[in-house]
C-alpha positions in Angstrom: 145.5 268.6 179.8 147.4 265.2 179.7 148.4 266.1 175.9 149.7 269.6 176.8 152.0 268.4 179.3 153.3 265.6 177.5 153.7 268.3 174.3 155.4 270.1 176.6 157.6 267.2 178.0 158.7 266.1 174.5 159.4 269.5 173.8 162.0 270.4 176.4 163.5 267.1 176.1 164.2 268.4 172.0 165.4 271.3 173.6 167.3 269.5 176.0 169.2 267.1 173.7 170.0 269.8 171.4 171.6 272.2 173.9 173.6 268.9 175.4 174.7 268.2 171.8 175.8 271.7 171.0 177.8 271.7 174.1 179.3 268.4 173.5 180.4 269.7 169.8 181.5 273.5 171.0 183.2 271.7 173.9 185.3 269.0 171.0 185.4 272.6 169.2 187.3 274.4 171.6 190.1 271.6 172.1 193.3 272.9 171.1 197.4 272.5 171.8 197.2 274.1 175.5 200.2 272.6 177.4 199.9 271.7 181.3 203.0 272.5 183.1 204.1 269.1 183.2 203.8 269.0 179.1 205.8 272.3 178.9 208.6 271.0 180.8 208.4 267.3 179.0 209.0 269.4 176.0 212.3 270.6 177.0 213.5 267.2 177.0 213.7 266.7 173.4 217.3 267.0 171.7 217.9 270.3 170.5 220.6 269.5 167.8 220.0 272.0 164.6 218.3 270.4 161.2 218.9 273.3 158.2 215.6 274.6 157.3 214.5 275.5 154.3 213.2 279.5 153.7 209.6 280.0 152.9 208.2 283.5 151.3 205.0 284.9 152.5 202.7 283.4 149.7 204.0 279.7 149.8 204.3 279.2 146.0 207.8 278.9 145.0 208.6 275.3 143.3 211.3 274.6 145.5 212.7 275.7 148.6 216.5 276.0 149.2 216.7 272.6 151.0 214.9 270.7 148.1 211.6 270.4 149.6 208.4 271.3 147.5 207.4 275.0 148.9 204.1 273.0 149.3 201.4 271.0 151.4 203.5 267.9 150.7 207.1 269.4 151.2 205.9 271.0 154.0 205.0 268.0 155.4 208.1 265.7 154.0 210.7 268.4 155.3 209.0 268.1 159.0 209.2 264.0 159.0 212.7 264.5 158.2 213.1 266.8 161.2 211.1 264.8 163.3 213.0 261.5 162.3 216.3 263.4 163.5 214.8 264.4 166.6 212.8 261.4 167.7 209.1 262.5 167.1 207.2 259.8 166.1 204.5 260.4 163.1 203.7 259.6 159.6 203.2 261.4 155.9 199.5 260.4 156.6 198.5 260.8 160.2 199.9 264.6 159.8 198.0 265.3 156.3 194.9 263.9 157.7 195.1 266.2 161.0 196.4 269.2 158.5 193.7 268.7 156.3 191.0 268.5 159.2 192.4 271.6 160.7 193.7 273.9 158.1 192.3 272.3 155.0 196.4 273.0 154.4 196.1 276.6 154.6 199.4 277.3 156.3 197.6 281.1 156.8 194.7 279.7 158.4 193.5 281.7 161.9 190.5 280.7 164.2 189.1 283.8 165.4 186.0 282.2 167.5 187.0 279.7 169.6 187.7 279.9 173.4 191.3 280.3 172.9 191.0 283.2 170.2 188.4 284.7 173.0 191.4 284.8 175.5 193.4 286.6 172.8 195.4 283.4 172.1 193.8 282.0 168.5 195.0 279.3 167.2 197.6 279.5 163.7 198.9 277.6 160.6 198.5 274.3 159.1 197.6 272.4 162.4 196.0 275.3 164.9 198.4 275.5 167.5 198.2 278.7 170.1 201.4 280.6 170.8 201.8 279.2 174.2 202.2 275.6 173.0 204.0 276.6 169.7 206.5 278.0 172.2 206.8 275.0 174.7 207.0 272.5 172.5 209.2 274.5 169.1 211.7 272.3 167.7 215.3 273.9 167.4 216.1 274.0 163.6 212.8 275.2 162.5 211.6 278.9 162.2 210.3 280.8 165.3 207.4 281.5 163.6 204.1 279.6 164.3 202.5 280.3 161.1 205.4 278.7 159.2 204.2 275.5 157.7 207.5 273.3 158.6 207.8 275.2 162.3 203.5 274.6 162.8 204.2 270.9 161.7 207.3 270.1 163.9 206.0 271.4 167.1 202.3 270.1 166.6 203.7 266.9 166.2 205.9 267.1 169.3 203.0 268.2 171.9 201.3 265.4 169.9 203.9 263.2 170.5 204.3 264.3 174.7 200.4 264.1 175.1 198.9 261.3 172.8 202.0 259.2 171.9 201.9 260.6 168.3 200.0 262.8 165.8 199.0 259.7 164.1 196.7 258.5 167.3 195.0 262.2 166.9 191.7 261.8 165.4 190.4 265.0 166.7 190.8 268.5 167.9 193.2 267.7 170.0 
């Protein structure tokens, strides 16, 4: 009897430590750019003056864009630093390709359909899965008003990043 119960004690404790590690992991999963109120309005803050933007078509492949910037993952990103640098955003070439690549794997088309927020009817868009809600708090003025453009994702990620963690570069996560 002693062996049953202690089969039976191991058992749920398997059980137990795999249900508290999915929920840990679906839990990390389901972090995404939701602004408090208090981030919404810090985002207001942020100078407004007007960077020219470069055009993008719907498939992304042109060589160049009208501003000189590679219609690409790295012109993408290179055209955002510039806007960030004008605007005060702190982040780098690196700490924005790592979080792109993490979240996107650089599709700027890419759409999470299962998460929490995509349950709500809010998924999450573009090269660094931001909702609408925080694309829309925390835009930067000179960029498209579109959250699936690459440069517009990038710029306004980075800010929220910026308001909530100090940078994208401290963002090692969903964030």
């Amino acid at each position: 009897m002693a062996t049953i119960t202690r089969t039976n004690r191991i058992a749920r404790l398997r059980t137990l430590t795999l249900t508290g590690i999915a929920t840990t992991g679906a839990a990390a999963a389901a972090l995404t750019l939701m602004p408090t109120s208090a981030q919404a309005a810090e985002a207001t803050q942020v100078n407004t003056s007007t960077v020219a933007t470069a055009s993008t078509n719907s498939d992304h492949t042109t060589a160049k864009s009208n501003a000189g910037y590679a219609n690409n993952l790295d012109g993408w990103i290179k055209q955002s630093l510039d806007i960030m640098k004008s605007k005060g955003i702190p982040g780098s070439y690196d700490g924005l390709k790592r979080n792109i690549m993490r979240e996107s794997g650089g599709n700027p088309s890419a759409q999470n359909n299962w998460d929490v927020n995509a349950q709500k009817g809010t998924p999450s868009k573009g090269l660094l899965q931001v909702i609408d809600p925080t694309f829309n708090a925390y835009h930067v003025s000179g960029t498209a008003k579109s959250v699936t453009d690459p440069v517009a994702n990038i710029t306004a990620a980075a800010n929220y990043a910026a308001h909530r963690y100090g940078s994208i570069d401290n963002v090692n996560s969903a964030y």
